[in-house]
C-alpha positions in Angstrom: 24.9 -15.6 33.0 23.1 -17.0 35.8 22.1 -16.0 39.1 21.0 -18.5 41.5 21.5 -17.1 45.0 18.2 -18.2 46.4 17.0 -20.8 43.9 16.3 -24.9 44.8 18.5 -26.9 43.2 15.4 -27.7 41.0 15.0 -24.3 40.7 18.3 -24.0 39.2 17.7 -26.5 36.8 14.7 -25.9 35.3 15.7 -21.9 34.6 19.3 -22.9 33.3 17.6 -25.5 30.7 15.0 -22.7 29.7 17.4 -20.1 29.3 19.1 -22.4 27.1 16.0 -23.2 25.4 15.9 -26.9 26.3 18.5 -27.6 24.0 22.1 -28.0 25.6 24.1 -30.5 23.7 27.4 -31.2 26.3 31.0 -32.0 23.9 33.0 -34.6 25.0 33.7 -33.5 28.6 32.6 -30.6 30.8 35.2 -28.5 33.1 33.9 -26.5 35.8 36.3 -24.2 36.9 35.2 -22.6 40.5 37.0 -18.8 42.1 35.6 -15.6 44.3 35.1 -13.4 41.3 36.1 -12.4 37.8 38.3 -9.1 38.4 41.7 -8.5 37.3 44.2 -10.6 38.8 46.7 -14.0 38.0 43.9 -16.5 38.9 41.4 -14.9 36.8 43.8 -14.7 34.1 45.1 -18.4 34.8 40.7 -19.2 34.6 40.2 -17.3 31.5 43.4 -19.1 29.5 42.0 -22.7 30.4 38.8 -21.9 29.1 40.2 -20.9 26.4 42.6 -24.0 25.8 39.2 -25.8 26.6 36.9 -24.7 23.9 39.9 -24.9 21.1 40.3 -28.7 22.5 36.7 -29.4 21.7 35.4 -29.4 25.7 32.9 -27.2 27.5 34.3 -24.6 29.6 31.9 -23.7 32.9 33.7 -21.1 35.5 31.4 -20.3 38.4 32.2 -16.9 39.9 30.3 -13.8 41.8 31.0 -12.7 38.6 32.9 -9.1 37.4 34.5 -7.4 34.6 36.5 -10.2 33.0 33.2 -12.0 32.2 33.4 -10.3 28.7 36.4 -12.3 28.3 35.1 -15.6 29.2 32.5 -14.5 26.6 34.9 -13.6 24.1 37.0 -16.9 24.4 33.3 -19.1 24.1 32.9 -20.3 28.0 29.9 -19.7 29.8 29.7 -18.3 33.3 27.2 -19.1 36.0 26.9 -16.5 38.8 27.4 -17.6 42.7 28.3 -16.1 45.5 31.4 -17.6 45.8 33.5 -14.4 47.2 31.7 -15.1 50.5 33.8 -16.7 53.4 30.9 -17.1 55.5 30.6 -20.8 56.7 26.8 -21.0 56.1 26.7 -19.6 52.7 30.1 -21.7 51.9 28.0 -24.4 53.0 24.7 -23.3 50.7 27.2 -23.1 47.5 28.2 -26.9 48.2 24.6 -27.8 47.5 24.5 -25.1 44.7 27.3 -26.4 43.0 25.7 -29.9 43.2 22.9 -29.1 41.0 25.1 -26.8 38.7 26.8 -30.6 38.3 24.1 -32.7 37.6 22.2 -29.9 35.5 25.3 -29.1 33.0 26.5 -33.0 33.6 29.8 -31.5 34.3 33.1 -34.2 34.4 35.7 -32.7 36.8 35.6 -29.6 39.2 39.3 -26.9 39.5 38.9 -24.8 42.4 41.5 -21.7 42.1 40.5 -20.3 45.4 39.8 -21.0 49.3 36.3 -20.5 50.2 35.0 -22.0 46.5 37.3 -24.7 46.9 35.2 -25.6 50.1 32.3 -25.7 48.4 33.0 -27.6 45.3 35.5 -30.1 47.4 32.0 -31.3 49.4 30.2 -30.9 45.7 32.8 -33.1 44.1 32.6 -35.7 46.5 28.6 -35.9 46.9 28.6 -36.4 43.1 32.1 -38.5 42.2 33.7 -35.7 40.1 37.6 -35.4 39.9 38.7 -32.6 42.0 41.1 -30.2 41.0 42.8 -27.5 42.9 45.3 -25.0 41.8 47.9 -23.4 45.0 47.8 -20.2 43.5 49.4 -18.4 46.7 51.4 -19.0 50.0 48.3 -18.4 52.0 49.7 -17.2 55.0 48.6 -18.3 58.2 49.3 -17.4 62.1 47.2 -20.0 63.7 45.6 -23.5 63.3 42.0 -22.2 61.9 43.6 -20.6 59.2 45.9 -23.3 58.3 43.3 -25.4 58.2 41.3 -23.0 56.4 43.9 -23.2 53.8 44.1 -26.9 53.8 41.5 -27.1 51.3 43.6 -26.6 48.3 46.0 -29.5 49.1 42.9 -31.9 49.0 42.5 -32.3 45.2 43.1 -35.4 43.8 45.5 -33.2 41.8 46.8 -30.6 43.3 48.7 -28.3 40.4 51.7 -25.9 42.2 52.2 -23.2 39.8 55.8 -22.8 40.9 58.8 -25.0 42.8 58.4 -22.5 45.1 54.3 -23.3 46.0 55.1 -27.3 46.0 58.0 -27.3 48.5 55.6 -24.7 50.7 52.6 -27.2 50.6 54.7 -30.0 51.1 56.4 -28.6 54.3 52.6 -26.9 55.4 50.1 -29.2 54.3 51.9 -32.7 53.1 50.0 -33.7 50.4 50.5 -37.2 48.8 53.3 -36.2 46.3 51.8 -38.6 43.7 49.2 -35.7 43.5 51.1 -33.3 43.2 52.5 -31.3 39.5 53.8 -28.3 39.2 52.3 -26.6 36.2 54.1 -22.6 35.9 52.0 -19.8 35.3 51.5 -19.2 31.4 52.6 -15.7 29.6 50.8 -14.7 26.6 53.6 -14.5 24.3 51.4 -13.0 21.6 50.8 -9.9 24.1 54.5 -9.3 25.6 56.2 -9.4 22.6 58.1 -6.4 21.7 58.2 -6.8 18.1 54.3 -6.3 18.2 53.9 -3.3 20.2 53.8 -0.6 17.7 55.3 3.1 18.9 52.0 5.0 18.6 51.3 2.9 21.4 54.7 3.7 23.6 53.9 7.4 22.4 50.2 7.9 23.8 51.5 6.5 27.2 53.9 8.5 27.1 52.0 11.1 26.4 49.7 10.6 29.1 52.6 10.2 31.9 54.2 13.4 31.0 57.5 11.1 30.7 60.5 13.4 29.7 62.3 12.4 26.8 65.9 10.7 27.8 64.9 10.3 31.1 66.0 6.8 32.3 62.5 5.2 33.5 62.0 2.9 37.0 58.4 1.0 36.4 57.0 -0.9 39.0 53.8 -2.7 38.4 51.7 -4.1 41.0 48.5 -2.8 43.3 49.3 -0.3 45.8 49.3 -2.8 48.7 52.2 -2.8 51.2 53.5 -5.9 50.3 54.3 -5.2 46.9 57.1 -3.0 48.6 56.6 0.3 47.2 58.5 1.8 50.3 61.3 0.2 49.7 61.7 0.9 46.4 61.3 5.0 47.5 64.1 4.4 49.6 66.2 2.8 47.2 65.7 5.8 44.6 66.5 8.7 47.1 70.3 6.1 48.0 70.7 6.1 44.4 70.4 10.1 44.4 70.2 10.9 40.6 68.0 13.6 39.8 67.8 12.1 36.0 66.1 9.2 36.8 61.9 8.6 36.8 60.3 6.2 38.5 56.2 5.0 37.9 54.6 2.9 40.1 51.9 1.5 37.7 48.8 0.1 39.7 45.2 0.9 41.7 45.2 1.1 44.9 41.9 -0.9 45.0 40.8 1.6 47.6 43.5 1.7 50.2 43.7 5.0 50.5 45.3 5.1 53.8 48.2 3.4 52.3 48.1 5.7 48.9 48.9 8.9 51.0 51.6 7.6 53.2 53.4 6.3 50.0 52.8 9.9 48.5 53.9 11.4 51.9 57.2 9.1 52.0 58.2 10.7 48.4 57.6 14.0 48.9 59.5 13.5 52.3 62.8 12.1 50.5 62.7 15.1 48.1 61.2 12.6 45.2 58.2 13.7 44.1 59.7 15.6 40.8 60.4 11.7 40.2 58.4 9.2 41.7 54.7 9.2 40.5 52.0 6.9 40.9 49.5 6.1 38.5 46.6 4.2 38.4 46.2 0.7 36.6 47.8 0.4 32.9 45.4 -1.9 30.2 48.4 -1.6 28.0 51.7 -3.0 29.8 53.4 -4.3 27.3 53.8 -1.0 26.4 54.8 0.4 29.4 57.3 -2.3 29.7 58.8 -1.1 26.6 58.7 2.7 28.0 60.9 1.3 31.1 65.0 1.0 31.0 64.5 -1.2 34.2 61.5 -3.1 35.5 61.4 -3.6 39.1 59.5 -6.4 41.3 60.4 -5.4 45.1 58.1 -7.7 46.8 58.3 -7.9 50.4 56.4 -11.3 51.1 57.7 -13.9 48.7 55.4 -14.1 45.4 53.9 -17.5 44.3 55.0 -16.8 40.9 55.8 -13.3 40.1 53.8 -12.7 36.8 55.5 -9.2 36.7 59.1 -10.5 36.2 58.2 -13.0 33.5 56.3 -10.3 31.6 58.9 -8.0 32.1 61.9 -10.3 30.6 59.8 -11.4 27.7 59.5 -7.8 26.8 64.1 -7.9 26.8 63.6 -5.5 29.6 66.2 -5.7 32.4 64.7 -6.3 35.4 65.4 -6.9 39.7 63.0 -8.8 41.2 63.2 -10.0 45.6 65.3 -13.1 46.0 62.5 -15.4 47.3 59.4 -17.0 46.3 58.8 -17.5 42.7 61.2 -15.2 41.4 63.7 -18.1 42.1 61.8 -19.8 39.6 61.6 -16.9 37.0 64.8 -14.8 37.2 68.6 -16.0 37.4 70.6 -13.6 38.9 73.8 -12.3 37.2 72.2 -14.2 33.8 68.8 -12.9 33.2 68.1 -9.9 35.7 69.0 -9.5 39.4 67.7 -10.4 42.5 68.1 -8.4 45.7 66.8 -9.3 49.6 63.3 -8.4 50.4 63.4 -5.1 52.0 67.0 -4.1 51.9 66.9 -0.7 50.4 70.8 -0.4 49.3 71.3 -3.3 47.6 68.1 -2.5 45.3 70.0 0.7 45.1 73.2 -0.8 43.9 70.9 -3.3 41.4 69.1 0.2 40.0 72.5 1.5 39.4 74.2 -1.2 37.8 70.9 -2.1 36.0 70.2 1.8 34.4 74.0 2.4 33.4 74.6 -1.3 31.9 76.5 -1.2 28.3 74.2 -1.5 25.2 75.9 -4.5 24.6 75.9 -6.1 27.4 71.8 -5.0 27.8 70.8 -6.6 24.6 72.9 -9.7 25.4 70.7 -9.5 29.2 67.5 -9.7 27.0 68.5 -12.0 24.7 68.6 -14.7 27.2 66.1 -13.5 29.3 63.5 -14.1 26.6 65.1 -17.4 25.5 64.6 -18.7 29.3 61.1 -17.1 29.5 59.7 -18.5 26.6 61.0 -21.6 26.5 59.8 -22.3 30.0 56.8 -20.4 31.0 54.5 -20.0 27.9 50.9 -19.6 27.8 50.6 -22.8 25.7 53.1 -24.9 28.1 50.5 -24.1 31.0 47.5 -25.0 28.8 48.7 -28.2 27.3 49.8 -29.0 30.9 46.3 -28.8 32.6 44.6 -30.2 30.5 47.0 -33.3 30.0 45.9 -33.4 34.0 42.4 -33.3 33.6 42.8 -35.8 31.0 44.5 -38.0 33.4 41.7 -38.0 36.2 39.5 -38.6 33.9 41.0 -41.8 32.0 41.5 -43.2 35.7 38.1 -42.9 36.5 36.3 -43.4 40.2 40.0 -44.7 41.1 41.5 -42.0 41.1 39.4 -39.5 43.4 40.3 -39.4 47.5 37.9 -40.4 50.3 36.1 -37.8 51.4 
């Protein structure tokens, strides 16, 4: 890893080559992949799976972060990382990483720049064009906005000369929003590890020490919703919906950190022991082994109040056979059929999430393991890991086969 806060692009040079003792050999082509940091989340995820399908495919993988705990991973998987302060949404030091990311370029002779993220996609957008790289931006999120600052703020990530949509949902958003040229345009899903969410691989020692560790009752039909403790994620509603469905059998765990909002944490706790739920309702903290505590759950639930770009948590949760109720907007549209492969309720409409938990935690065997059946078939036939992979990098390809043609005007 390298820090270069302060350092002259010269600077920069000369200490990357001597760290790498003057001998870097570049494969074929070089990808430099550009977010805030490298902490747990769907765009770090999405980051560390390219680099991955990089390095198999023979190319260099270079992902310039602030840096953070999933750095081991981009270890692991044989990328390198280069340390920049690229969390920062000031306009001067967006400004300074332009010219960072400019000698990061020319020093590591990178081929094409993928910006996953706002303020870094600034930065490398002015790189790009200063040194005639392809430009690639992923819409990861809705980005909302309330004035014309932070639209055009946004902006930046409908300015690549591809732009990848990771759902139908992101591409219709951006072209109503932002109205990019749709030859630029491809919607590439999110990628599920299907080695990971598998439920033939996830032995029972493993469902057992969760288990174990959540003081789960035996018999006890089991609620899981996964997700940060952030309003949004709709927590609330799902409290409500529990104390409508008034059964004092069933469990509910709302899996996720609160990142520290604290103030948020207690009024959630508050609003459960205040609906008589806190025999029932627990929160813990975040899970590193959810395929596992998908297979713990009899329903998963995504109750979402602001529509997700995606909705990594109902893809996972299908591929694991489990039945699931995800908000009828956004992504989910994308992921879930309702009546065929889950359920999908209104955002924030606590009864009929009520009515979807009932029907969901008293279905027939039968009729539950005919509910998995095709929800795996649709997951994994449409939103695999490999799909994604294959599908970015046939992009990249792309740009890079067109040449200086193919990038925009600045």
């Amino acid at each position: 890893m390298i820090a270069c806060d302060n350092q002259s692009r010269m600077d920069l040079i000369a200490s990357h080559h001597t760290a790498r003792h003057d001998a870097v050999e570049h494969p074929r082509r070089t990808v430099l992949q550009v977010l805030p940091a490298l902490n747990t989340g769907g765009v770090e995820r999405s980051t560390i799976d390219i680099a991955e399908a990089l390095v198999a495919a023979g190319w260099r993988a270079l992902v310039a972060s602030s840096g953070g705990a999933m750095e081991r991973e981009l270890r692991r998987v044989g990328a390198d990382h280069v340390q920049l302060p690229l969390s920062a949404k000031n306009p001067f030091v967006i400004q300074a990483n332009k010219a960072r990311i400019v000698a990061l370029v020319e020093a590591e002779a990178v081929d094409l720049i993928h910006a996953r993220s706002r303020a870094p996609a600034w930065s490398a957008l002015g790189a790009a064009r200063l040194t005639g790289r392809p430009f690639v931006t992923t819409f990861h999120g809705a980005y909302n906005f309330n004035n014309p600052i932070k639209r055009r703020y946004n902006s930046v990530m409908a300015k690549g000369d591809r732009v990848i949509a990771n759902s139908n949902f992101i591409a219709d958003h951006m072209a109503r929003h932002y109205h990019p040229d749709p030859a630029r345009v491809r919607v590439v899903p999110r990628g599920i590890d299907f080695d990971l969410f598998d439920p033939e691989r996830v032995a029972g020692e493993r469902m057992i020490r969760l288990a174990e560790r959540w003081r789960l009752p035996d018999g006890a039909p089991m609620v899981l919703l996964p997700g940060r403790l952030t309003r949004w994620k709709g927590h609330r509603v799902l409290v409500e919906a529990l104390a409508l469905l008034d059964r004092s059998d069933v469990r509910c765990l709302m899996v996720g950190s609160d990142q520290g909002r604290r103030s948020y944490h207690r009024q959630l706790e508050r609003q459960i022991k205040v609906r008589g739920l806190d025999r029932n309702v627990h929160i813990v903290d975040h899970c590193d082994d959810m395929p596992a505590a998908f297979m713990l759950a009899d329903v998963v639930v995504s109750a979402s109040l602001d529509p997700e770009a995606f909705g990594r948590v109902a893809v996972e949760a299908q591929a694991m056979g489990r039945p699931t109720i995800a908000t009828d907007h956004g992504g989910a549209r994308d992921t879930l059929v309702d009546g065929e492969t889950g359920w999908l309720t209104p955002p924030g409409d606590a009864h009929a999430l009520a009515a979807a938990l009932s029907e969901a935690i008293d279905i027939e065997p039968a009729e539950r393991a005919a509910l998995a059946a095709r929800a795996m078939a649709r997951v994994r036939a449409k939103f695999s890991k490999q799909a994604m992979c294959a599908a970015t990098l046939a992009i990249y390809e792309e740009l890079l086969a067109a040449g200086p043609d193919a990038i925009q005007a600045a």
